[in-house]
Predicted model as a PDB file, atoms N, CA, C, CB and O in Angstrom, pLDDT in the B-factor column:
MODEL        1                                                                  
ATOM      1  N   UNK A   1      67.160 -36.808-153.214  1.00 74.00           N  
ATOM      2  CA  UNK A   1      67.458 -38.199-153.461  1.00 74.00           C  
ATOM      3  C   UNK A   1      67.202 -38.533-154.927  1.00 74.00           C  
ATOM      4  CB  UNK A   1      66.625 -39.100-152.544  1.00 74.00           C  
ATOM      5  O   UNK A   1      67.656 -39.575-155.400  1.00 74.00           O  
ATOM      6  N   UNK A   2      66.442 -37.622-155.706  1.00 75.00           N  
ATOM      7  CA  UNK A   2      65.970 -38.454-157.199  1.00 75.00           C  
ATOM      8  C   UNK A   2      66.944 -37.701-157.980  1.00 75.00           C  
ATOM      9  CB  UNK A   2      64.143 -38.271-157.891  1.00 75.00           C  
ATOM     10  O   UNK A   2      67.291 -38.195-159.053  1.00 75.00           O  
ATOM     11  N   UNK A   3      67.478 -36.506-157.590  1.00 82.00           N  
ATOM     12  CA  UNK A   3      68.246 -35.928-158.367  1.00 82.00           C  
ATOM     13  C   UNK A   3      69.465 -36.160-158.225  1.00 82.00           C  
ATOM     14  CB  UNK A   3      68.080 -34.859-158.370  1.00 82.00           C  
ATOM     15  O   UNK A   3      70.272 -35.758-159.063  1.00 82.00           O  
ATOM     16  N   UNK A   4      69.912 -36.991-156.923  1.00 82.00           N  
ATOM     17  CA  UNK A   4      71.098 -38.235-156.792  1.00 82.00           C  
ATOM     18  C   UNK A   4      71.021 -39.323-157.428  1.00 82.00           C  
ATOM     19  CB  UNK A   4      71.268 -38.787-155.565  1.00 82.00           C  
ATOM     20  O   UNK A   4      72.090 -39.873-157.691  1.00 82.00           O  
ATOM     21  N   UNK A   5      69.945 -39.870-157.803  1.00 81.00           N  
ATOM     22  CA  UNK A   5      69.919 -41.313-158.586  1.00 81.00           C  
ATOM     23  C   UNK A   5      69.939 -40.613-159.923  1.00 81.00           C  
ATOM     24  CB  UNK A   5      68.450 -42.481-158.314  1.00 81.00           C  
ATOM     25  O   UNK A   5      70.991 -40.890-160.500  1.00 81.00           O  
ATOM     26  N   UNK A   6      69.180 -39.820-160.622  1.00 83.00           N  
ATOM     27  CA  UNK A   6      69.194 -39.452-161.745  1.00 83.00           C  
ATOM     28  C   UNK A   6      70.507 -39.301-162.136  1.00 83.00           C  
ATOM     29  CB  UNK A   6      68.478 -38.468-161.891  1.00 83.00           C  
ATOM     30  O   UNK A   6      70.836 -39.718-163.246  1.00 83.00           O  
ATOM     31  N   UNK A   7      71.555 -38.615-161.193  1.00 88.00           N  
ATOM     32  CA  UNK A   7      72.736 -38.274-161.500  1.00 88.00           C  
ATOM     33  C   UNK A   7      73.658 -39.469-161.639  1.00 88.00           C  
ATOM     34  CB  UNK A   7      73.150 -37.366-160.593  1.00 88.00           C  
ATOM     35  O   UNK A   7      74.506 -39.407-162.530  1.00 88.00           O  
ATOM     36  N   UNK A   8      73.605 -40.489-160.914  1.00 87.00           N  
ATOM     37  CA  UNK A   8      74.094 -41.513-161.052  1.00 87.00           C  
ATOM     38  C   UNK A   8      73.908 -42.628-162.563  1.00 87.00           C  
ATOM     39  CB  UNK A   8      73.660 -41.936-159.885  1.00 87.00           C  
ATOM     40  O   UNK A   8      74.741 -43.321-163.147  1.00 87.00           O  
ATOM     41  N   UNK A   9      72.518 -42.407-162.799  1.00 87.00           N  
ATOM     42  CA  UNK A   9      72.067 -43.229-163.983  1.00 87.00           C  
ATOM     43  C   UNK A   9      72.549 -42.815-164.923  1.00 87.00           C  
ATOM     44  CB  UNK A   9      70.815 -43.341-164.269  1.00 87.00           C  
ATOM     45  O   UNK A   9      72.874 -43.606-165.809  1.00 87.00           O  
ATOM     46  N   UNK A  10      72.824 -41.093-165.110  1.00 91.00           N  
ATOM     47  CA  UNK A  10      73.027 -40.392-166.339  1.00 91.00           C  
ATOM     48  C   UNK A  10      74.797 -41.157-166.481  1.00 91.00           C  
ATOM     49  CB  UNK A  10      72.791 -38.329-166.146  1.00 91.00           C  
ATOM     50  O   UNK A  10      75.048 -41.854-167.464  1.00 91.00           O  
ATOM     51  N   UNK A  11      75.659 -40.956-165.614  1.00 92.00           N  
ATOM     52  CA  UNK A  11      76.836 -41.494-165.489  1.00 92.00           C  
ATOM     53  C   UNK A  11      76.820 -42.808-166.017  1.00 92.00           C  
ATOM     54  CB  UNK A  11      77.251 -41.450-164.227  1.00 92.00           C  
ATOM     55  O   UNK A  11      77.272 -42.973-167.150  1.00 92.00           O  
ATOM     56  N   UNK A  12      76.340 -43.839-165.332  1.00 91.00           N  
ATOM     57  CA  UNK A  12      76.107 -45.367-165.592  1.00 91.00           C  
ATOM     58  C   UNK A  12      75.996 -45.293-167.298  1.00 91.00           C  
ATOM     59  CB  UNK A  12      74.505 -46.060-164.709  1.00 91.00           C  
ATOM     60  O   UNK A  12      76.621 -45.858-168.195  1.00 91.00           O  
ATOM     61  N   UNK A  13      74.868 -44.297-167.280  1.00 89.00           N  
ATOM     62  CA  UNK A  13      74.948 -44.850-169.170  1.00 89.00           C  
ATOM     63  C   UNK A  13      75.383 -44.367-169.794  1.00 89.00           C  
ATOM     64  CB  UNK A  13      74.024 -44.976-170.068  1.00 89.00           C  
ATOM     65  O   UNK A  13      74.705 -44.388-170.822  1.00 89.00           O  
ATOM     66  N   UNK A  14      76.043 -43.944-169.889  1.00 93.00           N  
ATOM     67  CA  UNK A  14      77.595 -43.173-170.521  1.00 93.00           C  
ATOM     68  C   UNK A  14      78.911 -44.305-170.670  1.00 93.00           C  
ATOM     69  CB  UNK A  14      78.250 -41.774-169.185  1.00 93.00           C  
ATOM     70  O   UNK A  14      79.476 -44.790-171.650  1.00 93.00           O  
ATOM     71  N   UNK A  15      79.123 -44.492-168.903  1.00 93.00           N  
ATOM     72  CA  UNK A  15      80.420 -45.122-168.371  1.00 93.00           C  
ATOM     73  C   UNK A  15      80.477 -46.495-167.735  1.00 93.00           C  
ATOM     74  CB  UNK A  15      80.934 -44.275-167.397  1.00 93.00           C  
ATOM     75  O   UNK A  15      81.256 -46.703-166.805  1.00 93.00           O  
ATOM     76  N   UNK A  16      79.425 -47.734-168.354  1.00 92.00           N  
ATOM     77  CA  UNK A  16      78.609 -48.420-167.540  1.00 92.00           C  
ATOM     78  C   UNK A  16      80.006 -49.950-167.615  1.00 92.00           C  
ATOM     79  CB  UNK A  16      76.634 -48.611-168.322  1.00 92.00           C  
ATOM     80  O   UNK A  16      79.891 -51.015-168.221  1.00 92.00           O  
ATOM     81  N   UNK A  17      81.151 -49.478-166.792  1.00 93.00           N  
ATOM     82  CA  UNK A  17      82.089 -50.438-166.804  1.00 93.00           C  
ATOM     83  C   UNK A  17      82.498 -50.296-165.097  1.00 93.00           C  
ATOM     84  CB  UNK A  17      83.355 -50.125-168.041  1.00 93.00           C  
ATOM     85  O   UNK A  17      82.250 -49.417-164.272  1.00 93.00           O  
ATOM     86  N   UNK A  18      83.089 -51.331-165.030  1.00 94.00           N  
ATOM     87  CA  UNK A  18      83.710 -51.663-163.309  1.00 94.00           C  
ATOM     88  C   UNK A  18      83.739 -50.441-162.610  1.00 94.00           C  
ATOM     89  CB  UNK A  18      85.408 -52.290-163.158  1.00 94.00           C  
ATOM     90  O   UNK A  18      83.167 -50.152-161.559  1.00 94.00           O  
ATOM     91  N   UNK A  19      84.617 -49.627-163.458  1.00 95.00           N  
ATOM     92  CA  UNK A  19      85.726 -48.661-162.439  1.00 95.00           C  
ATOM     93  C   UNK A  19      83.882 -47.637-162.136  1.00 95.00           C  
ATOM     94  CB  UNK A  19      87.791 -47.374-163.723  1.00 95.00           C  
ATOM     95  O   UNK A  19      83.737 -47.243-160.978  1.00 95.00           O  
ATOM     96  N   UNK A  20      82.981 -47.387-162.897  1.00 94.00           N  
ATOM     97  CA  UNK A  20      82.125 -46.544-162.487  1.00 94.00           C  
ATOM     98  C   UNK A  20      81.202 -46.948-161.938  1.00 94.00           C  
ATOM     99  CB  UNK A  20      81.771 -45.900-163.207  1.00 94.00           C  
ATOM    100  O   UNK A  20      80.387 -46.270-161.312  1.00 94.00           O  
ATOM    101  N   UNK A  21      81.196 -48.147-162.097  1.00 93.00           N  
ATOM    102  CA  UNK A  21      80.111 -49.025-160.477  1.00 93.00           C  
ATOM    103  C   UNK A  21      80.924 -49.084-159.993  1.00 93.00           C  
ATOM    104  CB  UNK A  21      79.247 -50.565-160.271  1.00 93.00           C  
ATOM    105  O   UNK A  21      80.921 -47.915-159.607  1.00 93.00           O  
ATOM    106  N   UNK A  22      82.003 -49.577-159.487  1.00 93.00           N  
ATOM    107  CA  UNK A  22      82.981 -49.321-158.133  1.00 93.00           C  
ATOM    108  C   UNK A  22      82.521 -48.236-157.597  1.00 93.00           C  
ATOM    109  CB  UNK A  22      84.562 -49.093-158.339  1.00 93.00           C  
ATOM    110  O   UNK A  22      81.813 -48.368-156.599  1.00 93.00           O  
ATOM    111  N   UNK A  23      82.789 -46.940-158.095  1.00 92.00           N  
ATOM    112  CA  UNK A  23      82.926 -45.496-157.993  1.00 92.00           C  
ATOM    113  C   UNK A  23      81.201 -45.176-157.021  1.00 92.00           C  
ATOM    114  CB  UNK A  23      83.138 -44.670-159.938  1.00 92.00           C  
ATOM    115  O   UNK A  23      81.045 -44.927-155.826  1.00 92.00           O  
ATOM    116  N   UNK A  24      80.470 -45.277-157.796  1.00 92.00           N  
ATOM    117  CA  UNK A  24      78.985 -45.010-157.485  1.00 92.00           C  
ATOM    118  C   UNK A  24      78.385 -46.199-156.528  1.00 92.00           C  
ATOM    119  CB  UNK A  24      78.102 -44.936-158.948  1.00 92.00           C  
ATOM    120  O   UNK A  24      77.324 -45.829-156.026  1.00 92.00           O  
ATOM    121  N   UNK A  25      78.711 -47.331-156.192  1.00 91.00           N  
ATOM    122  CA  UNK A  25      78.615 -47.704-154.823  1.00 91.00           C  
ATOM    123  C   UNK A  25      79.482 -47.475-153.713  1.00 91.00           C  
ATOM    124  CB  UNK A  25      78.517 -48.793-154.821  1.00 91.00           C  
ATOM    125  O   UNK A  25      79.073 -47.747-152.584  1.00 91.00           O  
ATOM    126  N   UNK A  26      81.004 -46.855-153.945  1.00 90.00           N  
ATOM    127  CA  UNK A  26      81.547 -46.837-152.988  1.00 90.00           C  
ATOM    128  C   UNK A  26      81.059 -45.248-152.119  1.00 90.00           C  
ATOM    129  CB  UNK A  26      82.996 -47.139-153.422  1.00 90.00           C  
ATOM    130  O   UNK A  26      81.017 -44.925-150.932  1.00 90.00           O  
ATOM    131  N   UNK A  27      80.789 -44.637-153.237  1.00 88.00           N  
ATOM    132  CA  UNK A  27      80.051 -42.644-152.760  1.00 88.00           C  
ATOM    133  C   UNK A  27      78.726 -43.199-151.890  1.00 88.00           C  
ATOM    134  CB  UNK A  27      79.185 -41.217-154.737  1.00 88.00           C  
ATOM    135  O   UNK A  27      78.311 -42.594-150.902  1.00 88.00           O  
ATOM    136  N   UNK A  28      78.240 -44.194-152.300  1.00 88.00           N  
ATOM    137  CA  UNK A  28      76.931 -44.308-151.757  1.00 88.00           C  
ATOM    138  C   UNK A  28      77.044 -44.930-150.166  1.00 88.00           C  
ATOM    139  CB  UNK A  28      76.036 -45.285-152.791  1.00 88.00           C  
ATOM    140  O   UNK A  28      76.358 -44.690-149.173  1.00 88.00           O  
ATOM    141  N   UNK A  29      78.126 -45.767-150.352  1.00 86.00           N  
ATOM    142  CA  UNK A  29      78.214 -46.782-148.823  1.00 86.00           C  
ATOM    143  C   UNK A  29      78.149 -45.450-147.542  1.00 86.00           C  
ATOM    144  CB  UNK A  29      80.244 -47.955-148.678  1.00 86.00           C  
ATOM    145  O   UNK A  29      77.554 -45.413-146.465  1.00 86.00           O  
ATOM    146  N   UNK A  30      78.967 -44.535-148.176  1.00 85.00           N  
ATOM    147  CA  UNK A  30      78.482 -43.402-146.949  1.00 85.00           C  
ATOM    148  C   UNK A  30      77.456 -42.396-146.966  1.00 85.00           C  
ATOM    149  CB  UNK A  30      79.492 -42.562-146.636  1.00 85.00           C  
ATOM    150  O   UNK A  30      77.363 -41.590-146.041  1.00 85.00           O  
ATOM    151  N   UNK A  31      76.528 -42.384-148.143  1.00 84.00           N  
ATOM    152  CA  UNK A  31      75.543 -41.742-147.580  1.00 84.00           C  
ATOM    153  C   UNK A  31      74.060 -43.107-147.207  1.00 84.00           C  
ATOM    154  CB  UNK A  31      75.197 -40.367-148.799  1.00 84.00           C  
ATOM    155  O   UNK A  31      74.080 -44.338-147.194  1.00 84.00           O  
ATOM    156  N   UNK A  32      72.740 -41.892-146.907  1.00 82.00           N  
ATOM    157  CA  UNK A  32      72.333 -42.389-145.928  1.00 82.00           C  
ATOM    158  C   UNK A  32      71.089 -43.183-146.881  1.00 82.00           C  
ATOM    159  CB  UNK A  32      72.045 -41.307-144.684  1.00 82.00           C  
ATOM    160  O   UNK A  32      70.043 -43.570-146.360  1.00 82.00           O  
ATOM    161  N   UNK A  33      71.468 -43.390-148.697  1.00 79.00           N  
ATOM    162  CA  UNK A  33      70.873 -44.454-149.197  1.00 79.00           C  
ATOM    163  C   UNK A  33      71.798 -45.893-149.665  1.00 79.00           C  
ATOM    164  CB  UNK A  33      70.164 -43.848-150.299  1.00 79.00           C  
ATOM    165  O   UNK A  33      72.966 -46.100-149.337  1.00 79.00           O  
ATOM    166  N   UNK A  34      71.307 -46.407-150.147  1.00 81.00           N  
ATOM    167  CA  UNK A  34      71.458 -47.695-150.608  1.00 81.00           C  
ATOM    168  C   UNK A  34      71.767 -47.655-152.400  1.00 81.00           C  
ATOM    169  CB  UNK A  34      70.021 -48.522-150.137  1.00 81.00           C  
ATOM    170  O   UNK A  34      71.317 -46.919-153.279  1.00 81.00           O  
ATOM    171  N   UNK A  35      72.460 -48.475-152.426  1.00 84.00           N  
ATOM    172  CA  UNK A  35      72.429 -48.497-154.239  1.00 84.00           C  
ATOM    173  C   UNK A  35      72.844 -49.685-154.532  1.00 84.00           C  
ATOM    174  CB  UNK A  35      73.438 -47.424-155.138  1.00 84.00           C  
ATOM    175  O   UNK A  35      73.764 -50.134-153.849  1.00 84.00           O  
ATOM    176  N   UNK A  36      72.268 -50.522-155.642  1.00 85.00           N  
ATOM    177  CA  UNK A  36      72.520 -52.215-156.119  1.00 85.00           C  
ATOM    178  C   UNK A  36      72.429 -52.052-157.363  1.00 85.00           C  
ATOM    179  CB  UNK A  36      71.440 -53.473-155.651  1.00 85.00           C  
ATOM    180  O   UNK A  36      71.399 -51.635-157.892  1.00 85.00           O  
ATOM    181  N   UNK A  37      73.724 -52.425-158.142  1.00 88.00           N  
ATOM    182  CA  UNK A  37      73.553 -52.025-159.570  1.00 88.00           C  
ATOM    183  C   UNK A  37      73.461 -53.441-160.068  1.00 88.00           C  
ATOM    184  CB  UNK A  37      74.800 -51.059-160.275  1.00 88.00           C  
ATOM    185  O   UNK A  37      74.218 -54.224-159.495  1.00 88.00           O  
ATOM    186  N   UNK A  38      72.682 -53.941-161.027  1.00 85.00           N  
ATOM    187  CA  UNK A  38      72.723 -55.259-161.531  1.00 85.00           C  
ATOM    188  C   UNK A  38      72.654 -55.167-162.845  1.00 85.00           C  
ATOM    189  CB  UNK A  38      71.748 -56.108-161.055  1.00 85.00           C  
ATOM    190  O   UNK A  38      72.234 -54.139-163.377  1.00 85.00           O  
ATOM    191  N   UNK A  39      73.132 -56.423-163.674  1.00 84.00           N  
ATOM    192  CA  UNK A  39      72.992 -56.202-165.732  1.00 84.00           C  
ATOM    193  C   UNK A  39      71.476 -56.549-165.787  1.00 84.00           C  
ATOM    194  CB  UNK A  39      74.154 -57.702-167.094  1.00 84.00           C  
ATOM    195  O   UNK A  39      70.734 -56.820-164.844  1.00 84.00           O  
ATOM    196  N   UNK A  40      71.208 -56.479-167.047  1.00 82.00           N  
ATOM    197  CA  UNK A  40      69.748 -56.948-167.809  1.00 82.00           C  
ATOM    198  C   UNK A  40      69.238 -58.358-167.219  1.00 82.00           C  
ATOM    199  CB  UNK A  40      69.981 -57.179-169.623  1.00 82.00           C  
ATOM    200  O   UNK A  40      68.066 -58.595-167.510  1.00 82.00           O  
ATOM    201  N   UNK A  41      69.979 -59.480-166.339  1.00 85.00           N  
ATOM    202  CA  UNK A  41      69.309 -60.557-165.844  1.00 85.00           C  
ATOM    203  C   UNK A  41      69.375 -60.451-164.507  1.00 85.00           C  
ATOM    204  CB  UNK A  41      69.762 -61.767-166.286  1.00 85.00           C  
ATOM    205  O   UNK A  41      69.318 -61.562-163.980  1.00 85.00           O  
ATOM    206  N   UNK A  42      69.508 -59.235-163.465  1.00 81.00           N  
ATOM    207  CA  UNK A  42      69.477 -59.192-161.922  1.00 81.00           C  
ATOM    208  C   UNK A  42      70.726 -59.569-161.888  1.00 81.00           C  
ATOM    209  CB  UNK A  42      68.444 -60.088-161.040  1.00 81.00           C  
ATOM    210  O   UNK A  42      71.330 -58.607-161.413  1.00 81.00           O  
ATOM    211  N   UNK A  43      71.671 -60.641-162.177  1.00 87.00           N  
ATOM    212  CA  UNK A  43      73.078 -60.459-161.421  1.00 87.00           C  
ATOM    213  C   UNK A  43      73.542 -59.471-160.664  1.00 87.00           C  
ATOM    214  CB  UNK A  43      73.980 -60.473-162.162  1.00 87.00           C  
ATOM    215  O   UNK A  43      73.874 -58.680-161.547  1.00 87.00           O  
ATOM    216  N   UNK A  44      73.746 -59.066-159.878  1.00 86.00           N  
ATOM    217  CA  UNK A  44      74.500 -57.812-159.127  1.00 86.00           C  
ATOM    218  C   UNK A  44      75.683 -57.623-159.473  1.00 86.00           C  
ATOM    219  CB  UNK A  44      74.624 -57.871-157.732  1.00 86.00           C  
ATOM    220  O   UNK A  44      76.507 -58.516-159.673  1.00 86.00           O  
ATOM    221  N   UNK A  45      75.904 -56.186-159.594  1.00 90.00           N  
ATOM    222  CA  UNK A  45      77.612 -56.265-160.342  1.00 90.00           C  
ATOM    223  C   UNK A  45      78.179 -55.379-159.427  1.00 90.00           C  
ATOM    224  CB  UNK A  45      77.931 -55.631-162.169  1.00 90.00           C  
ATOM    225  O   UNK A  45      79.398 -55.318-159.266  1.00 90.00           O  
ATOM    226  N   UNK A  46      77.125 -54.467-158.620  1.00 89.00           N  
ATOM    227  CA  UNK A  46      77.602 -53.867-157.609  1.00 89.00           C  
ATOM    228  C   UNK A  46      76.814 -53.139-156.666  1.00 89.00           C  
ATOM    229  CB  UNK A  46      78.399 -53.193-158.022  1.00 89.00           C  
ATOM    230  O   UNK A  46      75.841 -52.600-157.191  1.00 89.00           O  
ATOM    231  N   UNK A  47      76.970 -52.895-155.028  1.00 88.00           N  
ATOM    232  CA  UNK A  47      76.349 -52.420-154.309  1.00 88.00           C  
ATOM    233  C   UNK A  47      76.455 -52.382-152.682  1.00 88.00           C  
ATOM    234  CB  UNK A  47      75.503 -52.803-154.738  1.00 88.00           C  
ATOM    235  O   UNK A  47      76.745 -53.309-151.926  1.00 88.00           O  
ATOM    236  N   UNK A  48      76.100 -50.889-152.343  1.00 87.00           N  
ATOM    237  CA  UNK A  48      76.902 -50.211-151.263  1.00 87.00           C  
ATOM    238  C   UNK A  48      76.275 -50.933-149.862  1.00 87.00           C  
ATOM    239  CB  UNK A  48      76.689 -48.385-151.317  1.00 87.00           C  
ATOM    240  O   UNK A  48      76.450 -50.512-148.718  1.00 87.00           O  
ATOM    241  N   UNK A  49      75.552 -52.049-150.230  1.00 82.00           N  
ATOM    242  CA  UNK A  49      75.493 -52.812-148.862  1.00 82.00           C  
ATOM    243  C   UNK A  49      75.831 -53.943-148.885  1.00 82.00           C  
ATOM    244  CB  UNK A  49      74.365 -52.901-148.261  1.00 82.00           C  
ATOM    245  O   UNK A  49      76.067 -54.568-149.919  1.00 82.00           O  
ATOM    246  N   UNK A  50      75.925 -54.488-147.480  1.00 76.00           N  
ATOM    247  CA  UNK A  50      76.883 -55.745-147.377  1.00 76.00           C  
ATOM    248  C   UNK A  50      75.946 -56.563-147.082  1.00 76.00           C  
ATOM    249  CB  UNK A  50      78.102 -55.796-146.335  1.00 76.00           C  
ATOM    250  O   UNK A  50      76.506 -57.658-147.141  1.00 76.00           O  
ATOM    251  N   UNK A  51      74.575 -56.781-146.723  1.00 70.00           N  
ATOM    252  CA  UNK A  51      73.348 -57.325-146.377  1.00 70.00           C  
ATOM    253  C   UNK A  51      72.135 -57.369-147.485  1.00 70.00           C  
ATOM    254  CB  UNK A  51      72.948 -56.575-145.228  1.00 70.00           C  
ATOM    255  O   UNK A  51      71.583 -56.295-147.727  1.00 70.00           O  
ATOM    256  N   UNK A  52      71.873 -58.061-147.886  1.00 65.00           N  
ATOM    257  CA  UNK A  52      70.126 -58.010-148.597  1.00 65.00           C  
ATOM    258  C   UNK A  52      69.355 -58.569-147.855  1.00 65.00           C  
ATOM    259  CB  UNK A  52      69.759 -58.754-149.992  1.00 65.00           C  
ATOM    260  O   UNK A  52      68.434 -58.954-148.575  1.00 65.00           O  
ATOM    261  N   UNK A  53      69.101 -58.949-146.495  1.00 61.00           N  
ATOM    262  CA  UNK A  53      68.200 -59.277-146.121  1.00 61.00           C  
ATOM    263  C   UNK A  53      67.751 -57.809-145.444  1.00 61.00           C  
ATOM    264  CB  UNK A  53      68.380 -60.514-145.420  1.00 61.00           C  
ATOM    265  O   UNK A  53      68.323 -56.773-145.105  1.00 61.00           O  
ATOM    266  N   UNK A  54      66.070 -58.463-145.449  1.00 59.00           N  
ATOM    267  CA  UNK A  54      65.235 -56.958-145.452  1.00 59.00           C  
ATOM    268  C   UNK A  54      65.266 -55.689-146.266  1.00 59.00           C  
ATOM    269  CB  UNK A  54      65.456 -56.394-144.370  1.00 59.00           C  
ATOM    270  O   UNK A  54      64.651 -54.624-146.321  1.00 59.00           O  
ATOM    271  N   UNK A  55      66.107 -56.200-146.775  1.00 61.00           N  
ATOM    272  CA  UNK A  55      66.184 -55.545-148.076  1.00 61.00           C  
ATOM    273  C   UNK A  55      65.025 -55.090-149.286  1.00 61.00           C  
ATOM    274  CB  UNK A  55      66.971 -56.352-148.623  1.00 61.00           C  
ATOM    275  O   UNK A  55      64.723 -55.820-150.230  1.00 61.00           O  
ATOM    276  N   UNK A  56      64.505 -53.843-149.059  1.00 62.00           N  
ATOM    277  CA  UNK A  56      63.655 -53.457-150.550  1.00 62.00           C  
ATOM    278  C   UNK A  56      64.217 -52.511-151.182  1.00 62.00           C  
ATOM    279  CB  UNK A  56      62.188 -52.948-150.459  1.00 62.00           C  
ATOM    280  O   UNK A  56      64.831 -51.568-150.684  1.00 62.00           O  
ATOM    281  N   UNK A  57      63.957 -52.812-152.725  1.00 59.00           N  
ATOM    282  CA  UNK A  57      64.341 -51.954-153.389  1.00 59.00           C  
ATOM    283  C   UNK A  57      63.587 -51.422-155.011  1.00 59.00           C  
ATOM    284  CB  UNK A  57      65.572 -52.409-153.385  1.00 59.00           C  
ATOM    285  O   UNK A  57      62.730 -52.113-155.561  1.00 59.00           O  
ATOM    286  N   UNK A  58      63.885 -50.648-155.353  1.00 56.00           N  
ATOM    287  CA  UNK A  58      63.283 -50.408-156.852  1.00 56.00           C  
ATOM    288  C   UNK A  58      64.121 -50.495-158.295  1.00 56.00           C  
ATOM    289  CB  UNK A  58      62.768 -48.986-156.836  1.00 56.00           C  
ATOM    290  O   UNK A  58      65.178 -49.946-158.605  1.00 56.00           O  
ATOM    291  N   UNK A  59      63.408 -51.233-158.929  1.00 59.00           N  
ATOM    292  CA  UNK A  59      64.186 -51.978-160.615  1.00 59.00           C  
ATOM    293  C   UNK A  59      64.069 -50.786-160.881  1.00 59.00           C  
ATOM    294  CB  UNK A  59      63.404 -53.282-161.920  1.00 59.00           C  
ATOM    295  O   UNK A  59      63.200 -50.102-160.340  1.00 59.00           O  
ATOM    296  N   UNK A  60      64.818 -50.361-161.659  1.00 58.00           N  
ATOM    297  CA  UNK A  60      64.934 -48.932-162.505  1.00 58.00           C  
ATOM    298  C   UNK A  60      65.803 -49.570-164.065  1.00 58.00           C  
ATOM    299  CB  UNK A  60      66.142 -47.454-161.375  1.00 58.00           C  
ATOM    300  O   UNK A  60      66.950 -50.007-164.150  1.00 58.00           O  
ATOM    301  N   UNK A  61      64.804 -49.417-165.104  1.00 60.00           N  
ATOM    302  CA  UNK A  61      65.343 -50.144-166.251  1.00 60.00           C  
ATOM    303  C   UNK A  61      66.456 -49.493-166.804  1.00 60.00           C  
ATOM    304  CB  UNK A  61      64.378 -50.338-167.279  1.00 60.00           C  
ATOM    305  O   UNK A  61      66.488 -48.276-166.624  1.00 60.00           O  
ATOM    306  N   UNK A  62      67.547 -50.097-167.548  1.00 59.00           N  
ATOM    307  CA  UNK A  62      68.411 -49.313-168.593  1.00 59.00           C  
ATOM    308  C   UNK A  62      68.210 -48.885-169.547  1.00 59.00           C  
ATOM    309  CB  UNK A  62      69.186 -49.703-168.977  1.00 59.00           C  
ATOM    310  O   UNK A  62      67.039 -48.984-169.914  1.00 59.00           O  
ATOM    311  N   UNK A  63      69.105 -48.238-170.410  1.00 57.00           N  
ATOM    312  CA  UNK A  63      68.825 -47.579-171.631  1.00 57.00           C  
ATOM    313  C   UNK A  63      69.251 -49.168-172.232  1.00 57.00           C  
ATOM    314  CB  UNK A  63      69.797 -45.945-172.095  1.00 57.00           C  
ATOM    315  O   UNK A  63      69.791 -50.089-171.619  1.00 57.00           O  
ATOM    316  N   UNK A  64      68.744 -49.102-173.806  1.00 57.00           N  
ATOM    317  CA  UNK A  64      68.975 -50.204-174.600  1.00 57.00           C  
ATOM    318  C   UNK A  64      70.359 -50.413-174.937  1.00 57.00           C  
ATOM    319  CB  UNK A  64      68.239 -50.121-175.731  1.00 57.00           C  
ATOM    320  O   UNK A  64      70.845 -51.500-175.250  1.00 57.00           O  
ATOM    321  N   UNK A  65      71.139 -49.005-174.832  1.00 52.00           N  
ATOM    322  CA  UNK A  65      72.222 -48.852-175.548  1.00 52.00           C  
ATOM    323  C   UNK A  65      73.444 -49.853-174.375  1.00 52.00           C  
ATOM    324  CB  UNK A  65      72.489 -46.975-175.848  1.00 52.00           C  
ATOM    325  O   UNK A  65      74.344 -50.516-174.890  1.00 52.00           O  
ATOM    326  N   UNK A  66      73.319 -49.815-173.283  1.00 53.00           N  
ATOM    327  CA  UNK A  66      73.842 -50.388-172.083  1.00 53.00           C  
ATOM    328  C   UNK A  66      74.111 -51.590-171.597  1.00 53.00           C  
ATOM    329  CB  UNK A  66      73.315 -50.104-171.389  1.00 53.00           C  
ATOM    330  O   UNK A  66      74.692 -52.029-170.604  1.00 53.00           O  
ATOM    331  N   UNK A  67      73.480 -52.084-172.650  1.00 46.00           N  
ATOM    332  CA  UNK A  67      73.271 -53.842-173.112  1.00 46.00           C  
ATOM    333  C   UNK A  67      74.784 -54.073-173.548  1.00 46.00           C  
ATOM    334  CB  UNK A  67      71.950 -54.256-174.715  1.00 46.00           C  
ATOM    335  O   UNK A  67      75.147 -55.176-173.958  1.00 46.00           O  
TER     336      UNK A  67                                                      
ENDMDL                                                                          
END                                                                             
């Protein structure tokens, strides 16, 4: 699982536009985690569930450059 998120983040900050959050929540809706991508103020810009209630999760900061 960390070497799935790692892999995902490394992508994100490279390619951190629609089509690659589309991409990386839609891979995720079928496996058996969760993923919520949001900008620098929590907005959500994307994520493979359709529910936040009961919902926990972990902030994982960006690179500066991603801003």
């Amino acid at each position: 699982m960390q070497a799935r998120g790692n892999a995902h983040r490394d992508i994100l900050e490279k390619h951190f536009e629609a089509d690659t959050i589309s991409h990386v929540t839609l891979m995720e809706s079928e496996a058996n985690t969760d993923v919520v991508i949001s900008d620098m103020n929590g907005k959500i810009l994307g994520s493979s569930v359709s529910s936040f209630s009961n919902f926990r999760y972990i902030t994982v900061k960006c690179a500066e450059n991603m801003v």
